[in-house]
C-alpha positions as CSV (number, residue, x, y, z in Angstrom):
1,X,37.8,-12.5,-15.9
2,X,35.3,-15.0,-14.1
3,X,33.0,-16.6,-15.8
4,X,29.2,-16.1,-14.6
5,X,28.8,-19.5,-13.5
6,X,32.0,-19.2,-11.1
7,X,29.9,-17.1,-8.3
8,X,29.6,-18.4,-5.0
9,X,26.0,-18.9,-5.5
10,X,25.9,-21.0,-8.1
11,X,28.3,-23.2,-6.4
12,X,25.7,-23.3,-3.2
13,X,23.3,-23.7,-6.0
14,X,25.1,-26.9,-8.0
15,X,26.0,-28.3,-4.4
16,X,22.5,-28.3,-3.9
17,X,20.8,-29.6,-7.1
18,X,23.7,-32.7,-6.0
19,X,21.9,-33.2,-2.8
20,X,18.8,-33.2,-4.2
21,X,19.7,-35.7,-6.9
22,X,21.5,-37.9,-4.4
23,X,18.1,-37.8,-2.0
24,X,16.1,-38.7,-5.5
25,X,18.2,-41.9,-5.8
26,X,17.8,-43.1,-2.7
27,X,13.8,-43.0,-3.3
28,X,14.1,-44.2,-6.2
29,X,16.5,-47.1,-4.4
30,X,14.1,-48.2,-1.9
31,X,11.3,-48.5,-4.6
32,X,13.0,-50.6,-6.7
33,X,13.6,-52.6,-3.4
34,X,10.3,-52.8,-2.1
35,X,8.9,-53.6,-5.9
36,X,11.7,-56.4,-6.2
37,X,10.6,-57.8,-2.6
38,X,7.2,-58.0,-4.0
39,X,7.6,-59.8,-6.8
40,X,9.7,-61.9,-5.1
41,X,7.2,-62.9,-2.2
42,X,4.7,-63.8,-5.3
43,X,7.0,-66.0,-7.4
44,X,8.2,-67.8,-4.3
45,X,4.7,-67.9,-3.2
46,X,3.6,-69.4,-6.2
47,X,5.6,-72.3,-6.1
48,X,4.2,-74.1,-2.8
49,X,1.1,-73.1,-4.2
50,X,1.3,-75.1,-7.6
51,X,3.1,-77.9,-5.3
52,X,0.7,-78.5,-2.9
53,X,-3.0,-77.3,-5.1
54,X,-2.0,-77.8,-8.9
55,X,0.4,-80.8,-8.1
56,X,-2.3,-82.7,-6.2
57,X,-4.7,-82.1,-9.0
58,X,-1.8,-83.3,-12.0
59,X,-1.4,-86.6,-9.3
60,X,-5.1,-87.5,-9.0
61,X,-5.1,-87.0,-12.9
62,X,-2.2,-88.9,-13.9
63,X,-3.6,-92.0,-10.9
64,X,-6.5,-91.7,-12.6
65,X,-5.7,-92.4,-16.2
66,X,-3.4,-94.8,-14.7
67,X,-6.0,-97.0,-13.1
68,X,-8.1,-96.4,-16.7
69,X,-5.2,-98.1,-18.0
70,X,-4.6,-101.1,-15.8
71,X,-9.1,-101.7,-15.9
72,X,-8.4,-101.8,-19.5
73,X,-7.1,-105.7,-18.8
C-alpha cells in the first residue's frame, strides 16, 4: 500500500517548495553580499579618513606640545 505522501503531486509539490527555497537563498545571498560590501566601503573609508583629517589634527597636537616642551628652556 502507498503511503499518502507518495502521490505524484506531492512530489511536484516537494520539487517545488525546493525551488522556492533554493530562489530564497539566493536573495538571501546577494543581501548578505550587498550588506558585507557596505560595511566594507565604510571601514575602508574610514581609514584615509582618520589618516589624512584625525592624523593631521594628532600631528599638529603632538608639534605643539613638542615646541611647549623645547620653549620650556
Amino acid at each position: 500500500m502507498n503511503k499518502h505522501s507518495d502521490f505524484p503531486g506531492n512530489i511536484s509539490q516537494s520539487i517545488f517548495d525546493k525551488i522556492k527555497k533554493t530562489k530564497k537563498l539566493k536573495q538571501l545571498r546577494i543581501k548578505l553580499l550587498l550588506i558585507g560590501i557596505s560595511i566594507d566601503f565604510i571601514l575602508w573609508g574610514s581609514i584615509p579618513y582618520f589618516l589624512f583629517y584625525q592624523g593631521n589634527l594628532i600631528w599638529q597636537i603632538a608639534r605643539n606640545n613638542l615646541n611647549e616642551f623645547n620653549d620650556v628652556d
